[in-house]
Backbone as a ProteinNet text record, in pm:
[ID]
protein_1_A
[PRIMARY]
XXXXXXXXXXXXXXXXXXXXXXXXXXXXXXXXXXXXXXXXXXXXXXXXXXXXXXXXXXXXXXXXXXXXXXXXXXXXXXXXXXXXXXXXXXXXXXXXXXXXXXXXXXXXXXXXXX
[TERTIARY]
466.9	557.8	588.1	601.5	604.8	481.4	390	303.3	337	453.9	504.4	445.7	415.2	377.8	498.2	501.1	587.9	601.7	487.9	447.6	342.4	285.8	183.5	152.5	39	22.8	-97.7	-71.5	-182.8	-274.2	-384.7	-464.6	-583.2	-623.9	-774.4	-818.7	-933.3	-1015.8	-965.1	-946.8	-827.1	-942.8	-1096.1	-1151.6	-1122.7	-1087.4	-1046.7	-913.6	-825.1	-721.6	-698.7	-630.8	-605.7	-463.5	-380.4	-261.3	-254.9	-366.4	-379	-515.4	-588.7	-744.5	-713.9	-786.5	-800.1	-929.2	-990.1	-1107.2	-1214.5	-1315.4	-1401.9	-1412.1	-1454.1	-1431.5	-1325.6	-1291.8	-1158.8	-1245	-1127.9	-1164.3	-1088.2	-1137.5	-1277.9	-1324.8	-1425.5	-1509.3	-1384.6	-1339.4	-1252.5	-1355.1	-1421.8	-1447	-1487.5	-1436.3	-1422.3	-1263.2	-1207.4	-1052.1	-969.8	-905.5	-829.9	-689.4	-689.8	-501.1	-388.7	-282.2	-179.7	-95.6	-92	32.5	184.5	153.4	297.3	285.8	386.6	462.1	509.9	517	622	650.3	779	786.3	915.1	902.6	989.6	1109.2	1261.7	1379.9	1403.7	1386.7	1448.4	1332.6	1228.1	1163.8	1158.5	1281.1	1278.1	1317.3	1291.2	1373.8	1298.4	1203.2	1093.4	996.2	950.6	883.7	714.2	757.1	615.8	537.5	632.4	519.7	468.5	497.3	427.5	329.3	359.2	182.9	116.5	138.3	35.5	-14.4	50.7	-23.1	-102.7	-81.6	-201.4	-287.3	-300.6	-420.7	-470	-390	-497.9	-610.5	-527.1	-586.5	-699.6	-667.5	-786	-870.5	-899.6	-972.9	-1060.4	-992.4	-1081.4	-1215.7	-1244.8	-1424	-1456.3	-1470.2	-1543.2	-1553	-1467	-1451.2	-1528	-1584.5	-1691	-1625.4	-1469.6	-1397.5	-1402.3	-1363.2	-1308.5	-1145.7	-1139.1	-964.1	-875.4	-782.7	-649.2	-550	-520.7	-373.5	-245.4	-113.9	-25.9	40.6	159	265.6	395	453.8	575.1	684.2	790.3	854.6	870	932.4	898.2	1082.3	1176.6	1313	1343	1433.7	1471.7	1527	1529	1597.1	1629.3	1742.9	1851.3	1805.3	1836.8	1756.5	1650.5	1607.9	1516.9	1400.2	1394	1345.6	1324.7	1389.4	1321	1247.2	1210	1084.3	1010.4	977.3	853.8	696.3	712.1	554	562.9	721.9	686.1	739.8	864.2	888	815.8	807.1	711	714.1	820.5	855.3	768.7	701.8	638.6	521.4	438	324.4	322.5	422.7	438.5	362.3	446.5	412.6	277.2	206.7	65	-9.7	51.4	-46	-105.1	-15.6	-97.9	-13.5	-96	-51.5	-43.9	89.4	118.9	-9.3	-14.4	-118	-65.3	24	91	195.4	267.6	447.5	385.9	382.6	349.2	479.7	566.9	707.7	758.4	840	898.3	844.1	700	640.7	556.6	510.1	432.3	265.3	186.9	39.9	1.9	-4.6	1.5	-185.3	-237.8	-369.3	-377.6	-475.8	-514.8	-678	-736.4	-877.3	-908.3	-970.7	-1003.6	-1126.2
-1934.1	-1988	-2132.7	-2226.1	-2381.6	-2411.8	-2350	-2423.9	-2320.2	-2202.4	-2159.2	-1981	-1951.3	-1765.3	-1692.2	-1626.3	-1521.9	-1389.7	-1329.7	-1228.8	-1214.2	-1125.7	-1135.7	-924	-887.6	-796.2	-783.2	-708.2	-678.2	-535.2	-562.7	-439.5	-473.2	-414.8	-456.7	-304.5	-290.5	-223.7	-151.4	-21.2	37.2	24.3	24.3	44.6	-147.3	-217.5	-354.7	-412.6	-279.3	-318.1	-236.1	-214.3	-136.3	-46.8	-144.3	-54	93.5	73.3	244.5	292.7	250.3	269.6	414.7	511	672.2	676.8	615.3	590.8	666.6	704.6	799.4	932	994.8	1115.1	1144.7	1005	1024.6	1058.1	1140.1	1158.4	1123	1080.2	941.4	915	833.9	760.4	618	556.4	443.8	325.9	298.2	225	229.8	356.1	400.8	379.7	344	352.8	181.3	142.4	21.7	37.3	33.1	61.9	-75.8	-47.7	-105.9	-103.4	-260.9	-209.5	-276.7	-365.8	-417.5	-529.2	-571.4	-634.2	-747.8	-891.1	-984.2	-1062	-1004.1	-1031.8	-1188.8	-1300.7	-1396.2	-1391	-1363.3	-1321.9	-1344.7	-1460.5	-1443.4	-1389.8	-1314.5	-1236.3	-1096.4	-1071.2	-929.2	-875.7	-774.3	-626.7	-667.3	-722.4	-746.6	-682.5	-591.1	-507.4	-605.5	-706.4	-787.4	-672.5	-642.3	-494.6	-403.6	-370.3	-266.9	-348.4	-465.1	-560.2	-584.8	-623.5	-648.2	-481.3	-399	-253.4	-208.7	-259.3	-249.9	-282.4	-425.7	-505.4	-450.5	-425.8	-357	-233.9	-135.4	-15.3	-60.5	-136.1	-184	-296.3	-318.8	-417.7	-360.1	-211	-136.6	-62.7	-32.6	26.8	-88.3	-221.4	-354.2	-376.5	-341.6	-354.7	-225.4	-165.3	7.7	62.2	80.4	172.6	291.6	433.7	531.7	538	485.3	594.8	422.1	423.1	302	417.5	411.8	456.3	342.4	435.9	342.7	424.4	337.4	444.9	389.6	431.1	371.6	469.2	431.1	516.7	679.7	800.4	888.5	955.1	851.7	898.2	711.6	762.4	651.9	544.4	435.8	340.6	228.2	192.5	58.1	-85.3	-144.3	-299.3	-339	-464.9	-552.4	-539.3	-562.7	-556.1	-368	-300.6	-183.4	-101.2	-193.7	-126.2	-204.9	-313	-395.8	-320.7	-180.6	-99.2	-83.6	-65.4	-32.2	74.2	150.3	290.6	384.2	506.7	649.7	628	595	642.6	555.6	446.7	338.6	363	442.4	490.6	620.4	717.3	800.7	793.1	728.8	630.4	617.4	573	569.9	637.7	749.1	890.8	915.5	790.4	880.2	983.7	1071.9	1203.1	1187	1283.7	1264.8	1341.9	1282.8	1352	1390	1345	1361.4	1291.1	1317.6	1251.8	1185.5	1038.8	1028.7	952.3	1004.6	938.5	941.6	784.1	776.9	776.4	746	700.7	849.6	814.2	899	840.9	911.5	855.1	923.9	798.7	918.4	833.1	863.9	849.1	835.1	751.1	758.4	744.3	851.3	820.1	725.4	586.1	551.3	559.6
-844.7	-944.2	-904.7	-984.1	-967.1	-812.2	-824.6	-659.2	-573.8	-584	-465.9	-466.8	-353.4	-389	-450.6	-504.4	-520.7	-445	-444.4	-375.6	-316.4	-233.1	-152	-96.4	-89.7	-40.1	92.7	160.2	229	212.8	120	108.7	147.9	271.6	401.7	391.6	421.6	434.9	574	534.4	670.8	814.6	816.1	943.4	1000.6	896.3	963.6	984.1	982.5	1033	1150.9	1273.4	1348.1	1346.9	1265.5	1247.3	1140.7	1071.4	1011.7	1028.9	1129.4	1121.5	1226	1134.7	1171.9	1329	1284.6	1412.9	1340.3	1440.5	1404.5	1383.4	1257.4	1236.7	1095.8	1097.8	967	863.4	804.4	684.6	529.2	477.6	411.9	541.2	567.8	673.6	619.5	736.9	754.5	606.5	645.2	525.3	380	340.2	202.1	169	258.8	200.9	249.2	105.5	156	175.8	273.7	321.8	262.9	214.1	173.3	299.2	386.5	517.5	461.3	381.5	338.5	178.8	195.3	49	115.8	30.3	97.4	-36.6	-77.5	-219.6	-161.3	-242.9	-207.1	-257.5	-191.5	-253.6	-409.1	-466.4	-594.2	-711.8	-614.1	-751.3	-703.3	-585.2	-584.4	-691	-686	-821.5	-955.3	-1009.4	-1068.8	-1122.1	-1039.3	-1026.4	-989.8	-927	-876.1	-786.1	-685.8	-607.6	-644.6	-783.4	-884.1	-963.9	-1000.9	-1056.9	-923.1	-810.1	-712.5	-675.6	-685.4	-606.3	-736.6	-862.4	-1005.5	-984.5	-976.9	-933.9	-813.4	-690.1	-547.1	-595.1	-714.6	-770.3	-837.5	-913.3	-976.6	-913.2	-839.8	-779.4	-649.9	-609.1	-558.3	-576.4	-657.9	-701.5	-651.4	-727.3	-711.8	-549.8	-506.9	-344.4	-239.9	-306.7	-289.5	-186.3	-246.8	-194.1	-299.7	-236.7	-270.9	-319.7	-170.4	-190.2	-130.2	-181.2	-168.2	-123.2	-12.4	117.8	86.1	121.9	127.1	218.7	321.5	441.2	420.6	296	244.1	380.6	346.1	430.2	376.4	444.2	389.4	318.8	340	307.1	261.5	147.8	99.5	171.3	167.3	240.5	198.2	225.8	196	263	178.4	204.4	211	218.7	129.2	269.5	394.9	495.2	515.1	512.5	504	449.4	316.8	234.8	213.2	286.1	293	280.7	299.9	300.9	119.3	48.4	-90.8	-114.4	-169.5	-215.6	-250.8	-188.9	-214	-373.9	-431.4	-599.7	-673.3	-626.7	-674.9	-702.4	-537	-531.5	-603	-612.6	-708.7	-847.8	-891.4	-997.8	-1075.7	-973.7	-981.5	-959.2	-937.7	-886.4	-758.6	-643.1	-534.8	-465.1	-422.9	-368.8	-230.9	-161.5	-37.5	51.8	183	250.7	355.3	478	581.6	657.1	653.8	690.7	852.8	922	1019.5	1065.6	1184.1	1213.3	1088	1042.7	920.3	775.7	823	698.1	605.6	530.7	458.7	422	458.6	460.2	280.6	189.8	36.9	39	-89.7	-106.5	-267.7	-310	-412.3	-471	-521.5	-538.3	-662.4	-632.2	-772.9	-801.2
[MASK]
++++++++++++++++++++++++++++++++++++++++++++++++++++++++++++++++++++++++++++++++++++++++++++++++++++++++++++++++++

């Protein structure tokens, strides 16, 4: 907006990131799936719903990318403030149909096949 980002996501190819990379043996094979690790929406375009057009576009921009499946590890209980849902609300990914797969610590590992 005016020159400046608004928002920003990180969706990498989960075997090239290490913070959600399953290793060998995962299942999908690590590079069929692009992991979502966070959001960095710029304060005055929070509550927008900008993290629901950037996680559209990640959905859709995946086939082209010869992925399978788009992961997200929102937290797995609601939470207060702007810094604690930087991964993105379960209700968001809801939303879009991905389905939960396994509660890991706080978060929730959900999945979506496109």
């Amino acid at each position: 907006v005016d020159g400046k980002p608004a928002g920003w996501v990180n969706a990498s190819r989960r075997a090239d990131y290490g913070l959600y990379r399953l290793g060998e043996g995962a299942d999908p094979a690590d590079a069929d799936v692009v992991g979502i690790s966070c959001f960095i929406i710029a304060p005055p375009y929070r509550r927008h719903r900008l993290a629901d057009t950037l996680l559209t576009r990640v959905v859709a921009d995946a086939p082209g990318r010869g992925v399978a499946y788009v992961e997200a590890y929102p937290p797995t209980e609601s939470r207060e403030g702007d810094g604690a849902n930087f991964r993105g609300p379960r209700a968001m990914y809801e939303a879009h149909g991905f389905e939960p797969l396994e509660e890991r610590g706080r978060n929730t590992v959900m999945r979506l096949k496109v």
